[in-house]
VEXDREN-2710 file (C-alpha; in Angstrom, 1 decimal):
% VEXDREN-2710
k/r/px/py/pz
1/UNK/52.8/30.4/138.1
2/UNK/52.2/27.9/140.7
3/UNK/53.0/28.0/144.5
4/UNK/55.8/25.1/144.9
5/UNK/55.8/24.6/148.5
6/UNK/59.9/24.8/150.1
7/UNK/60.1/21.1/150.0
8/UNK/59.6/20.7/146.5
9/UNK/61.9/23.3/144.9
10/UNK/64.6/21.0/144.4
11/UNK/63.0/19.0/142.9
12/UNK/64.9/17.1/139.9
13/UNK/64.0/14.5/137.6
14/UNK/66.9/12.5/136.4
15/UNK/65.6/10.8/133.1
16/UNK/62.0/11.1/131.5
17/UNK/61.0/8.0/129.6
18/UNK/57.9/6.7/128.0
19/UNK/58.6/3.3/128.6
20/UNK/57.1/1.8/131.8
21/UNK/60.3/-0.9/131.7
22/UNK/62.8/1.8/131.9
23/UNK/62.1/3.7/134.8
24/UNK/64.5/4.0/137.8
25/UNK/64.3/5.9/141.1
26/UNK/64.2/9.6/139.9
27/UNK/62.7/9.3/136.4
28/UNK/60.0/10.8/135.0
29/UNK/57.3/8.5/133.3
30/UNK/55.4/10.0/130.6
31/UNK/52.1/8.1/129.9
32/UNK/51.0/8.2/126.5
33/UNK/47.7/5.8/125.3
34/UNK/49.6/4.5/122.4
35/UNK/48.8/2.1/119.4
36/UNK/50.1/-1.0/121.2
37/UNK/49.1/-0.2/124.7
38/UNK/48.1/2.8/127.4
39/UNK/51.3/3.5/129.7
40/UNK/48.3/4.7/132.7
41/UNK/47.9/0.7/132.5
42/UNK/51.1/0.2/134.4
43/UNK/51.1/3.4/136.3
44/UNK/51.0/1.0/139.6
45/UNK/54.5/-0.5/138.7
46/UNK/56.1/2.6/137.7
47/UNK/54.7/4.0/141.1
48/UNK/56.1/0.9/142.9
49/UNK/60.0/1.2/140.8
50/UNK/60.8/4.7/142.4
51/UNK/59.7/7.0/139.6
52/UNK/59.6/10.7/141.1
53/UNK/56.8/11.5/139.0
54/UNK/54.6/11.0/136.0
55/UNK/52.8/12.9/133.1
56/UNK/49.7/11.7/133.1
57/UNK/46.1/12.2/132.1
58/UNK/43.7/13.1/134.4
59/UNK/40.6/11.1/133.5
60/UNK/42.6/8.2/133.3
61/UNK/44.4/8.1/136.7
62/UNK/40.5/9.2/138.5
63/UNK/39.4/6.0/136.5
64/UNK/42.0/4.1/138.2
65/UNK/42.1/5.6/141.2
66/UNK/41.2/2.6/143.2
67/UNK/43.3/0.1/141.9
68/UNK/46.3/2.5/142.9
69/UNK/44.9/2.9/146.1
70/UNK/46.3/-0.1/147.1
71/UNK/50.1/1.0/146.0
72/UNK/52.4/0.4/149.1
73/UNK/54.5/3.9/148.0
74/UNK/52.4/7.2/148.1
75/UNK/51.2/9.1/145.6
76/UNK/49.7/12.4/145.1
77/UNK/47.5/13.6/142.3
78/UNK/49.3/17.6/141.1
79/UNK/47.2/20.6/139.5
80/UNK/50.8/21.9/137.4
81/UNK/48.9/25.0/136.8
82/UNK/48.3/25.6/140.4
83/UNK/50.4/23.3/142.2
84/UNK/47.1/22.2/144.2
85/UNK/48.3/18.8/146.1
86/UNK/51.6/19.4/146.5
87/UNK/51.0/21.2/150.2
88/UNK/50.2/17.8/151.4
89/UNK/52.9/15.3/149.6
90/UNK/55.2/14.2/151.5
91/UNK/59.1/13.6/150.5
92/UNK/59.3/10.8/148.1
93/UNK/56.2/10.8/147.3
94/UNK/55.3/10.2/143.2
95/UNK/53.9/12.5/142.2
96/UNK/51.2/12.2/139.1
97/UNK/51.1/15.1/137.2
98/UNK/47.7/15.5/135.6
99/UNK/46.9/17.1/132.6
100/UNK/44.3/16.7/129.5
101/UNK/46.9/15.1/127.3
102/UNK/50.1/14.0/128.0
103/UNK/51.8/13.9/124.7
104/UNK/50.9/17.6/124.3
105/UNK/52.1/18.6/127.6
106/UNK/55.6/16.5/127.1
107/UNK/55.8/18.4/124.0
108/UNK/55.7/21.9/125.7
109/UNK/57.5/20.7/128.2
110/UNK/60.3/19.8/125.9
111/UNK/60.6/22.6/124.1
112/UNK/60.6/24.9/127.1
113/UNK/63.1/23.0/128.6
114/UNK/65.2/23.2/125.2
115/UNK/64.9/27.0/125.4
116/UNK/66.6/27.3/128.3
117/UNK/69.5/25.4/126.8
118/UNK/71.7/26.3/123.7
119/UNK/72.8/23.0/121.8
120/UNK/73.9/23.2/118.2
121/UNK/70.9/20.7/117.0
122/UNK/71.2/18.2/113.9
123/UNK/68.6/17.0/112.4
124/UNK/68.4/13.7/110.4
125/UNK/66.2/12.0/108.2
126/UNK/65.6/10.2/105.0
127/UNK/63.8/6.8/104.1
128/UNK/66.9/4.5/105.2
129/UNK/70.2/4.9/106.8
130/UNK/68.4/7.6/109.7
131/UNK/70.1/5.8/112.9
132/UNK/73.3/4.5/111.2
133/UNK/74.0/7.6/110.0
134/UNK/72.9/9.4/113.4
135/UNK/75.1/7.3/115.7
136/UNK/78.3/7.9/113.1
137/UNK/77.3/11.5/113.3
138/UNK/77.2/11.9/117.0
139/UNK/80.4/9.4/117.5
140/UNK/82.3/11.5/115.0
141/UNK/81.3/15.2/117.3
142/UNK/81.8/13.5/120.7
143/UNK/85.3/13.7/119.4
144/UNK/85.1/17.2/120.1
145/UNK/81.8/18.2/121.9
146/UNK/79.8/17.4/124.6
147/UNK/77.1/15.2/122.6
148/UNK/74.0/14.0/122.9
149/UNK/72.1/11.5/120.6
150/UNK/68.6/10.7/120.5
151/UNK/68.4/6.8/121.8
152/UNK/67.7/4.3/119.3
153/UNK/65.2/5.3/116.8
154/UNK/63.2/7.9/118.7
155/UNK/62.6/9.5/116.0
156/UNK/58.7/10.9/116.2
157/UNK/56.5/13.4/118.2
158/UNK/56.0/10.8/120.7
159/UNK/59.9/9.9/121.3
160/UNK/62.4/12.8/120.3
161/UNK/60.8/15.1/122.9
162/UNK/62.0/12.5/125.7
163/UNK/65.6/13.5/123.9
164/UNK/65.2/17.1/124.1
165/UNK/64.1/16.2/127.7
166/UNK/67.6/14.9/128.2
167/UNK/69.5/18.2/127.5
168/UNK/71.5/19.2/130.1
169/UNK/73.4/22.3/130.0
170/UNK/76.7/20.7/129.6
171/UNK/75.9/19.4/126.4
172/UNK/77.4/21.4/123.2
173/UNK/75.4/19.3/120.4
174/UNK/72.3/17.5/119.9
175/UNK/72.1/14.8/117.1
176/UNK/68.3/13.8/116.5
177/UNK/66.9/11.4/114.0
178/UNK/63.5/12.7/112.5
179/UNK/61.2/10.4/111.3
180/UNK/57.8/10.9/109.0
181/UNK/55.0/9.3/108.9
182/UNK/52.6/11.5/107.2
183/UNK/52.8/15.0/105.9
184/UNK/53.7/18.1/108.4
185/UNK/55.0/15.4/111.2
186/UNK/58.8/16.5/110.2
187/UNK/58.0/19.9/110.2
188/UNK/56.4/19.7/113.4
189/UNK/59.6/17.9/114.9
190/UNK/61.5/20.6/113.6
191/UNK/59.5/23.0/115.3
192/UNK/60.6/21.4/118.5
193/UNK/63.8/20.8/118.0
194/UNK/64.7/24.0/116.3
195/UNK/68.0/22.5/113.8
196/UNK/70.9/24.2/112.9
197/UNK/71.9/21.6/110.7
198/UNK/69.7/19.6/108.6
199/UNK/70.9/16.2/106.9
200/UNK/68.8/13.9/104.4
201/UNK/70.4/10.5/103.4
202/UNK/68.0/9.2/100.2
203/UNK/64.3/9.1/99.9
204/UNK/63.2/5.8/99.1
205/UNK/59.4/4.2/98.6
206/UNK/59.5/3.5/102.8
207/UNK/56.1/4.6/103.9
208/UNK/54.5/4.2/100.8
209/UNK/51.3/2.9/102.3
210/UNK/50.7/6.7/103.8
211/UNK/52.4/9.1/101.2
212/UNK/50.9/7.4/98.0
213/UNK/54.3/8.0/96.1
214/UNK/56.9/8.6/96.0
215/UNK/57.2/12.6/95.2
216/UNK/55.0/12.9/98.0
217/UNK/57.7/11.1/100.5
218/UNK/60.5/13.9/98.9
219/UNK/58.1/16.6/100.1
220/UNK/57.8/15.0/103.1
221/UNK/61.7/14.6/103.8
222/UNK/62.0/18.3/101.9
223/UNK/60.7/19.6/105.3
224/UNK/63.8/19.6/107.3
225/UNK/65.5/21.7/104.7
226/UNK/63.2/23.8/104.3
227/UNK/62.9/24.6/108.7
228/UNK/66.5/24.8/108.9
229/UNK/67.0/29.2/109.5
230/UNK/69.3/31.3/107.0
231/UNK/72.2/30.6/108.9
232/UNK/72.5/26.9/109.3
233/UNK/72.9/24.0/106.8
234/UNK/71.2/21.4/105.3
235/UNK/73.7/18.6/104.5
236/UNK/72.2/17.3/101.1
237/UNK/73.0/13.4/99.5
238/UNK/74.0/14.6/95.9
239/UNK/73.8/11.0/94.3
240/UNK/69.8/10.7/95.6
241/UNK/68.4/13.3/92.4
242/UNK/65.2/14.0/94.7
243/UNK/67.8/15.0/97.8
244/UNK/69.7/16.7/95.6
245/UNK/67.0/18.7/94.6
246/UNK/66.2/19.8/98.1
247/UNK/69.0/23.0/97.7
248/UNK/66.1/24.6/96.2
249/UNK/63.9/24.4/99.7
250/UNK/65.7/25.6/101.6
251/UNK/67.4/29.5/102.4
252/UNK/70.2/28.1/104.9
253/UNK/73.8/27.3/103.3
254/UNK/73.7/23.7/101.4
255/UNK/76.5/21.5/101.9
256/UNK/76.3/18.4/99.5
257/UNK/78.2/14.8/99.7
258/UNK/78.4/11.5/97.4
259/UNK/80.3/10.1/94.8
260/UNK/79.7/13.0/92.7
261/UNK/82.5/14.8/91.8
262/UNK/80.3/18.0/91.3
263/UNK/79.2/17.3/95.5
264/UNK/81.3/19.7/98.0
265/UNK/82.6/16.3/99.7
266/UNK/83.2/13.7/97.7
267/UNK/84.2/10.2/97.1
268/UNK/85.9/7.8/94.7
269/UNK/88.0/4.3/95.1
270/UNK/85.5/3.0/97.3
271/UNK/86.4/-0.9/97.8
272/UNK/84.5/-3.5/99.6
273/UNK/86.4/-6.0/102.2
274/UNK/83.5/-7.7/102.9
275/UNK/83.0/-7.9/106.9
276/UNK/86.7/-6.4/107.5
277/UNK/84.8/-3.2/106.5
278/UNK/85.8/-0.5/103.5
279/UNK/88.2/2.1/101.9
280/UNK/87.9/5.1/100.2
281/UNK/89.3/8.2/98.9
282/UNK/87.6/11.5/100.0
283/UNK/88.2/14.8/98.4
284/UNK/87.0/18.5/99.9
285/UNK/88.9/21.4/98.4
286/UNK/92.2/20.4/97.7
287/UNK/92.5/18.2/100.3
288/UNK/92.6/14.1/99.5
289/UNK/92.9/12.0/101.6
290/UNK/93.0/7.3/101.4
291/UNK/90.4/5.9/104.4
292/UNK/90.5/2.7/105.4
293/UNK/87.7/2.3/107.8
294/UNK/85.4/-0.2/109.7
295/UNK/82.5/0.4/108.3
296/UNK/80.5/-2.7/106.8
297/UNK/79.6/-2.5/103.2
298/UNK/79.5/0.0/100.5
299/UNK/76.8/1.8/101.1
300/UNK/77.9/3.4/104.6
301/UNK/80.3/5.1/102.3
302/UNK/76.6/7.4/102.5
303/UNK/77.1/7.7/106.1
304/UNK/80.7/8.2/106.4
305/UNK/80.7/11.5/104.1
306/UNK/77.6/12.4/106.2
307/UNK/79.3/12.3/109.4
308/UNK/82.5/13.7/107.9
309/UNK/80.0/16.9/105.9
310/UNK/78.5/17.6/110.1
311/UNK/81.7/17.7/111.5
312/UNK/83.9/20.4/108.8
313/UNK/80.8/22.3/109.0
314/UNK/81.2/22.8/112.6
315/UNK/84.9/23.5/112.5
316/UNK/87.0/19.9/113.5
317/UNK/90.0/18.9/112.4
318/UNK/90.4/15.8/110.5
319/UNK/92.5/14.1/112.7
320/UNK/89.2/13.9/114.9
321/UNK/86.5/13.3/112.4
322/UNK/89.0/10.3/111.2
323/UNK/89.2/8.9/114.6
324/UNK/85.2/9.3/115.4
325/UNK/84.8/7.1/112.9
326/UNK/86.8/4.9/114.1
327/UNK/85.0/4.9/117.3
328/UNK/83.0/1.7/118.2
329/UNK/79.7/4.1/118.9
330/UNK/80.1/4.8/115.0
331/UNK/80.2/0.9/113.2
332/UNK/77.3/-0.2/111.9
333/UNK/73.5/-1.7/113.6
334/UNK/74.2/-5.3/111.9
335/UNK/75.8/-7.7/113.8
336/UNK/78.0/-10.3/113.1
337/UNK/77.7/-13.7/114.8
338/UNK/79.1/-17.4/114.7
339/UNK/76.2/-19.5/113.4
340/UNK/75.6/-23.1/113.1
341/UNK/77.8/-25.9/112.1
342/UNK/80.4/-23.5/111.4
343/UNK/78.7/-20.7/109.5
344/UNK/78.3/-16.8/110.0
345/UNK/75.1/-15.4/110.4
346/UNK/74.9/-11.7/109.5
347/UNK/72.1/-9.8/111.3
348/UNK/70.5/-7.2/109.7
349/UNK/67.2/-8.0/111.0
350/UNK/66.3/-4.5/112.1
351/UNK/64.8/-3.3/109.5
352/UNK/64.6/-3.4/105.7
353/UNK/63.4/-1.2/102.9
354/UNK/64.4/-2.4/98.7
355/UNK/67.4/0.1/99.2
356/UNK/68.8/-1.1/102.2
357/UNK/67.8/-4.8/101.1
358/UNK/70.1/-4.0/98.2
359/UNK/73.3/-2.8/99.9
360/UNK/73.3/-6.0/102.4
361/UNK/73.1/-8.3/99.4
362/UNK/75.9/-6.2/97.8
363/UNK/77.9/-6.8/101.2
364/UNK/77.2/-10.5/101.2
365/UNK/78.3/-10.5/97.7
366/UNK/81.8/-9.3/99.2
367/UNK/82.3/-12.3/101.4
368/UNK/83.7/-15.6/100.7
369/UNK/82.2/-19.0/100.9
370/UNK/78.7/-20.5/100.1
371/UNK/75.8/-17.3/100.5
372/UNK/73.0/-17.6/101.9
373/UNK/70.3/-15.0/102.2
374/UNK/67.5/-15.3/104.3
375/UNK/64.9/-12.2/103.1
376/UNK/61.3/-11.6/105.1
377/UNK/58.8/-9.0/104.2
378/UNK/59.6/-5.4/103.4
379/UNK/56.5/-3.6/105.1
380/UNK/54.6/0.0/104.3
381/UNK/56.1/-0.2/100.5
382/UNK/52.6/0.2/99.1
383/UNK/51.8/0.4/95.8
384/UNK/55.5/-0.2/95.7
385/UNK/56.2/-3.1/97.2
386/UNK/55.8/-5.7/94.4
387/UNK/57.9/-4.2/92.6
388/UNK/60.5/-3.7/95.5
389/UNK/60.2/-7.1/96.5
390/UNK/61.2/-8.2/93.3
391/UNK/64.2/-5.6/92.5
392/UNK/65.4/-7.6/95.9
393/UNK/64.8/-11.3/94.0
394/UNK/66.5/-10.5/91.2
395/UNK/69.4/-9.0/93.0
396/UNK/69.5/-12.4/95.4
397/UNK/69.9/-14.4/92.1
398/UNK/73.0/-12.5/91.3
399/UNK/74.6/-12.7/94.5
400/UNK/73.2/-16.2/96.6
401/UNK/73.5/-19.9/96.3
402/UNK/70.3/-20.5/98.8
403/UNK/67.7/-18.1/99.8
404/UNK/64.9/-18.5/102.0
405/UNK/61.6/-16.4/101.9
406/UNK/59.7/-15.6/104.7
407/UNK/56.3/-14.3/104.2
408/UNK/53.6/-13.4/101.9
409/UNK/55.6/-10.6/100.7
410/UNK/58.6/-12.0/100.2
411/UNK/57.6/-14.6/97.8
412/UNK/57.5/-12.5/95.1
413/UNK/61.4/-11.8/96.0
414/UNK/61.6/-15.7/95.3
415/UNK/59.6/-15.7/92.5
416/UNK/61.6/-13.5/91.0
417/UNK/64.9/-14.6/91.7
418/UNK/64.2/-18.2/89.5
419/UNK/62.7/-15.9/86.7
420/UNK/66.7/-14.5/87.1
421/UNK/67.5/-17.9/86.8
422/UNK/68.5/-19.0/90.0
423/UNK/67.6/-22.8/90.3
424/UNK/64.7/-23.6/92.0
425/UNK/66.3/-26.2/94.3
426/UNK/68.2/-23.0/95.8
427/UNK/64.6/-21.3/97.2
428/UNK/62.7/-22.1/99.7
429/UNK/60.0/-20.3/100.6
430/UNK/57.6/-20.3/104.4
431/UNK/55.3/-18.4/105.6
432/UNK/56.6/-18.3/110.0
433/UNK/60.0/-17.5/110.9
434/UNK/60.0/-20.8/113.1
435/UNK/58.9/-22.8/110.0
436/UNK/62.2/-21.3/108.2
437/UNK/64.7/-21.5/110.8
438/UNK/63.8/-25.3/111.4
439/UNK/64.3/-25.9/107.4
440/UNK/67.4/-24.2/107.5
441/UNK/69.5/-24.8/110.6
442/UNK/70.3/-28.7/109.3
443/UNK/71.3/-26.8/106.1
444/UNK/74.3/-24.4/107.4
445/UNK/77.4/-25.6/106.3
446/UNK/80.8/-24.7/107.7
447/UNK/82.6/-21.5/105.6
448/UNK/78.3/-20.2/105.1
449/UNK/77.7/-16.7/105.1
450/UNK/74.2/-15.8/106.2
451/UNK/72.1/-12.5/105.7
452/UNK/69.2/-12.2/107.5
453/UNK/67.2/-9.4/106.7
454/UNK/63.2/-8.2/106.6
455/UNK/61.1/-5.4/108.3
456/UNK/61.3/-5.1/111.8
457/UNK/57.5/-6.3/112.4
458/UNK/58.9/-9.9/110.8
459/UNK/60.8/-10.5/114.2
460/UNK/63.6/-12.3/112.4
461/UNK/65.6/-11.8/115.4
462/UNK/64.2/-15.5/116.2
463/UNK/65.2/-16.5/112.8
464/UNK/69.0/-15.3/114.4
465/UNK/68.6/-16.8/117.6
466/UNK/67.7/-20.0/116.4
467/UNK/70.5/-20.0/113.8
468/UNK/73.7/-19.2/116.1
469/UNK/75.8/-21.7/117.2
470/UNK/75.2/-23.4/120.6
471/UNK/77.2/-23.8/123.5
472/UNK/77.8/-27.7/122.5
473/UNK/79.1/-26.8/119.2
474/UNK/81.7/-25.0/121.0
475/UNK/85.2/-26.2/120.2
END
């Protein structure tokens, strides 16, 4: 063990973040050399916010040793295996904790700290629906426990351990989304994280470009099951056949949900409002019960008996579950906005996949008025992703009066929404998000409804922000 000198005992970090941007006096800064960029390259800012102390490699701060010479706050280079340098650090100083690799070390780091603790852990994944169905989860416990959820999508082996690093012993449960992007990663996660409770929403051909196809993305998502211990539960989609077969990976209790009546939880009478959100019978047991909830479109049906599947599995009543899902934490990522000349944009920009592509044109098929769908590229599809982009066009025909292409991609959703015989003074197609936005903005009619949807790495949020009404328009 180290010698920690008396004036360091205390020491406590109040957040641990791997995002230069985000760190406060206290935090920890953990800097990883990423795809985009290398956090050591901002390691004189984080010094300079009031960051207590950061993960770092050792090469890399002795490279840039001089440029944080000049740093107005001290710093101090620490041996963690011997605690060499602390002697001489003075209160407040930051101090860099150097180490061959980073991401390794936050990864020890996080599941030591996680031993220490005893959180019932869930575990989500699948190829759509992970953070949706995450938040509804973790707003439907808080109900009843102490909760934490992993923040946005940190969902890899670079983000969830900053989650685990956010235990504290007051918390009861831990809700983590667990992404995958090649074989062994979700395993791996679950090795850190150690779940209890496994859940897998659908596999879909997301991350096609890396798996090949799409038995070898079922395998992939198959891993959670088959980490969860004898004891716990994996919490299986029974409409999804390839989830569904998952029972058979796994030695811990299988809890299934859906619209199967075979599925332990299940559903029937779903109905659409539109944007006023969904109903919905659910059945357990002998116990029925009518739903009407705020949930947007017919699909989070999915993540309703998800969150509702978590919750009788660890005991609540449903008087809670029914009023977590109620909870503003729970409604969905898309947001709804006034657009203009009197229109309503629908942003569901985040992300897209052909499956969750599908479900938002079904939801803009429940609202009123002239629709308009605005699709962008659907990424890592691979050999897939013709064919998804066209399952999308011909769905768009069915359901819009314009739609707008963005992308190379997405022409082949237009493309195939006039071979569905959608007119082809109703598509437009562009290849830039600024190019589409201007076309479209003097379009917008009052009473529109407008989905706008594509893979994150299309940045349609411009498309959004260009679209929504402006102050002037204001009545």
């Amino acid at each position: 063990m180290p010698h920690i000198p008396y004036q360091w005992q205390d020491l406590d970090f109040g957040d641990a973040v791997t995002d230069s941007r985000e760190v406060e006096p206290g935090t920890l800064f953990i800097a990883l050399d990423g795809e985009r960029t290398n956090g050591h390259v901002f390691l004189a800012d984080v010094i300079a916010r009031g960051a207590a102390g950061a993960l770092v490699s050792r090469t890399e701060v002795e490279a840039r040793s001089a440029a944080l010479a000049q740093s107005a706050r001290p710093w101090a280079m620490i041996d963690p295996a011997t605690g060499a340098g602390l002697a001489n650090a003075a209160p407040g100083t930051c101090l860099l904790i150097a180490v061959d690799d980073p991401l390794m070390a936050m990864q020890r780091l996080a599941v030591y700290h996680h031993r220490q603790l005893t959180p019932t852990v869930v575990g989500i994944t699948g190829s759509v629906g992970k953070t949706s169905t995450k938040d509804v989860v973790a707003a439907v416990l808080s109900r009843r426990f102490r909760t934490l959820k992993s923040k946005r999508s940190f969902n890899s082996e670079a983000t969830l351990p900053t989650s685990l690093l956010s235990l504290t012993p007051d918390h009861e449960v831990a809700v983590l989304e667990m992404g995958m992007w090649a074989p062994g990663e979700i395993r791996f996660l679950a090795s850190l994280a150690r779940p209890q409770i496994g859940v897998v929403t659908n596999v879909g051909p997301s991350h096609m470009e890396r798996l090949k196809t799409i038995e070898g993305i079922a395998r992939a998502k198959g891993e959670l099951p088959e980490s969860l211990p004898d004891n716990g539960w994996a919490v299986l989609n029974a409409d999804d056949v390839r989830v569904a077969a998952m029972a058979g990976y796994t030695n811990a209790h299988v809890f299934t949900f859906g619209l199967t009546p075979t599925a332990t939880l299940w559903a029937d009478h779903v109905v659409s409002y539109g944007l006023d959100g969904i109903s919905l019978r659910v059945h357990y047991g002998d116990i029925c019960l009518d739903l009407r909830l705020p949930m947007i479109g017919r699909h989070s049906v999915y993540v309703i008996l998800a969150a509702i599947s978590v919750g009788l599995i660890l005991g609540m009543g449903w008087d809670d579950i029914i009023a977590g899902l109620h909870d503003p934490a729970a409604q969905p990522r898309l947001q709804v906005l006034p657009g203009a000349a009197g229109s309503t944009l629908i942003d569901d920009s985040y992300n897209a996949a052909p499956i969750s592509a599908l479900a938002a044109l079904d939801l803009l098929a429940d609202t009123a008025g002239r629709r308009v769908a605005i699709l962008g590229d659907m990424l890592e599809l691979g050999m897939a992703e013709e064919e998804g982009h066209r399952q999308v066009g011909q769905r768009a025909a069915e359901v819009a009066q314009l739609l707008i292409t963005i992308g190379r991609r997405a022409r082949w959703i237009a493309e195939a929404a006039q071979m569905a015989g959608m007119p082809a003074d109703q598509v437009m197609t562009f290849d830039t998000s600024a190019e589409a936005a201007s076309a479209t903005r003097p379009l917008l009619q009052p009473g529109d409804h407008v989905l706008v949807k594509a893979s994150r790495g299309m940045e349609l949020e411009h498309v959004v922000a260009a679209l929504q009404r402006r102050p002037e328009e204001e009545m």
